[in-house]
Structure formats: structure tokens, C-alpha cells
C-alpha positions in Angstrom: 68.1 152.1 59.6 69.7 148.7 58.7 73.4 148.6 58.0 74.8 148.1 55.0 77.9 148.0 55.4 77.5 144.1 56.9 77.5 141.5 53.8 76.4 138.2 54.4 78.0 135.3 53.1 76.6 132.4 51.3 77.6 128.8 52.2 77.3 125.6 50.4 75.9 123.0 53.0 76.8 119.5 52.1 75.4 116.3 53.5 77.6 113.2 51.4 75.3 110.2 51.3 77.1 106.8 49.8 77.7 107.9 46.4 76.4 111.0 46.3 76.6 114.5 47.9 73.2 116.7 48.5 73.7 120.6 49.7 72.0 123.4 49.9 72.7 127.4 50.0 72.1 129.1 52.7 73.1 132.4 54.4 76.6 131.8 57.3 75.1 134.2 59.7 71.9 133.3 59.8 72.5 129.3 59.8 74.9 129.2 62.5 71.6 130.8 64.2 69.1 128.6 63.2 71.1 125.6 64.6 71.6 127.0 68.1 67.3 127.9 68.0 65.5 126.1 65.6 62.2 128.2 65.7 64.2 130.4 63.5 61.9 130.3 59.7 64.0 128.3 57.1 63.0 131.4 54.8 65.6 133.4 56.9 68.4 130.9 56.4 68.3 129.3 53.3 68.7 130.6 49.6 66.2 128.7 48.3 64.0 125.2 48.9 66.0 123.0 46.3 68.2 120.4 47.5 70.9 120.1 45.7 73.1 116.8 44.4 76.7 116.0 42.7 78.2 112.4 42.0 81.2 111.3 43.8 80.9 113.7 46.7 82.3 115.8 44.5 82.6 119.4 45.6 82.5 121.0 42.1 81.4 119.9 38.9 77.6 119.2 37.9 75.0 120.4 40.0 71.5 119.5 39.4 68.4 119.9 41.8 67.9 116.3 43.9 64.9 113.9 42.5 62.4 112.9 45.1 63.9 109.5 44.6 67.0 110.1 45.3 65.7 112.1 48.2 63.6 109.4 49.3 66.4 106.7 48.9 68.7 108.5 51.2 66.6 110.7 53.4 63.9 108.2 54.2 61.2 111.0 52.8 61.0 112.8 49.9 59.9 116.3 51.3 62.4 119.0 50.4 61.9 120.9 53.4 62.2 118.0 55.8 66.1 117.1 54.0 66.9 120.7 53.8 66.6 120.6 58.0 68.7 117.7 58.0 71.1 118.8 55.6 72.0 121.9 57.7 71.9 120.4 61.0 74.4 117.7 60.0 76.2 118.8 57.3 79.6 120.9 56.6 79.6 124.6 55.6 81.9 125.0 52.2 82.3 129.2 52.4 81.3 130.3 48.5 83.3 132.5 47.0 82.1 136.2 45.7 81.6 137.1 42.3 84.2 140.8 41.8 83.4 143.1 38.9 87.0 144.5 38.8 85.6 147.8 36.7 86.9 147.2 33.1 83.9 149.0 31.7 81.7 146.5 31.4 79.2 144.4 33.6 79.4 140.8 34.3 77.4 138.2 33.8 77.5 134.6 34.8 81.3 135.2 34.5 81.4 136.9 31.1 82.2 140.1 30.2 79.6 142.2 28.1 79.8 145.3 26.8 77.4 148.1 28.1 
């Protein structure tokens, strides 16, 4: 029976470039894994195959998903996968923090209170 009482924790993975900063999400646990044994499936450490990009190595503000351009330009290939590998073997973990429902009686969603 797995435990449930252990919750993984999400990091932001950022790789600056010149100009720009590319990231991805992936789970703490698991990538600190994956870089000591690489066999270790990308499906088990990140949150998703999208790489990530902000302007000015900026650490907040707009996030959109990475052109192949861009990807290309930077990366010298324009294969998600392929930048996602080196965006966690090179890059620095940013710990996410954790959305709280403090029990007002309603639910949350993306930050907003509603009503049930």
C-alpha cells in the first residue's frame, strides 16, 4: 500500500539563456533521481513535455510555452524532449509554492474564491 502521507513537491527548473529564461516543472524527489541515474523515464520526473520561457530571466511574470525557434536558437535543436534533458541537468531548482484552501466554505480555483 503506497503512502500517502509523503507529498511531492513541484519545482520550477530554469535554464537562463542570453535574454531569456526556459524552465520546466518537474517533481523534487524524483529529479534529484533522475540526475544521479539517467535511465530513470522523463514521464516519472517531469510535469509535463513543454518547455517553458519568460523575458528578462525573469522569475515571475508571463509564461508562455517556448517556440521551436527559440528552442532551436538556444538549444541547438528544436526537440522538446531533448531541451527538457538539458534544462534539468543544468539548470537551478526554484521550490513552487502550494496552493492552501484555508476552509472558508468555499473551493478555490485558480486563486479565487467560489461559492459551492
Amino acid at each position: 500500500m503506497p503512502n500517502t502521507s509523503v507529498v511531492s513537491s513541484t519545482v520550477k527548473v530554469i535554464h537562463d539563456a542570453d535574454d531569456l529564461s526556459f524552465f520546466a516543472y518537474a517533481d523534487k524527489d524524483m529529479l534529484g533521481k533522475w540526475r544521479v541515474d539517467k535511465t530513470i523515464p522523463l514521464v516519472d520526473v517531469v510535469q509535463s513535455f513543454n518547455v517553458y520561457q519568460s523575458e528578462n530571466k525573469s522569475t515571475q511574470g508571463i509564461e508562455c510555452i517556448a517556440g521551436k525557434a527559440d528552442l532551436k536558437n538556444h538549444f541547438g535543436y528544436d526537440d522538446p524532449v531533448s531541451c527538457i534533458e538539458q534544462i534539468l541537468a543544468k539548470g537551478k531548482e526554484q521550490v513552487m509554492p502550494r496552493a492552501v484552501n484555508k476552509g472558508h466554505g468555499g473551493a478555490t480555483t485558480n486563486g479565487h474564491h467560489t461559492s459551492r
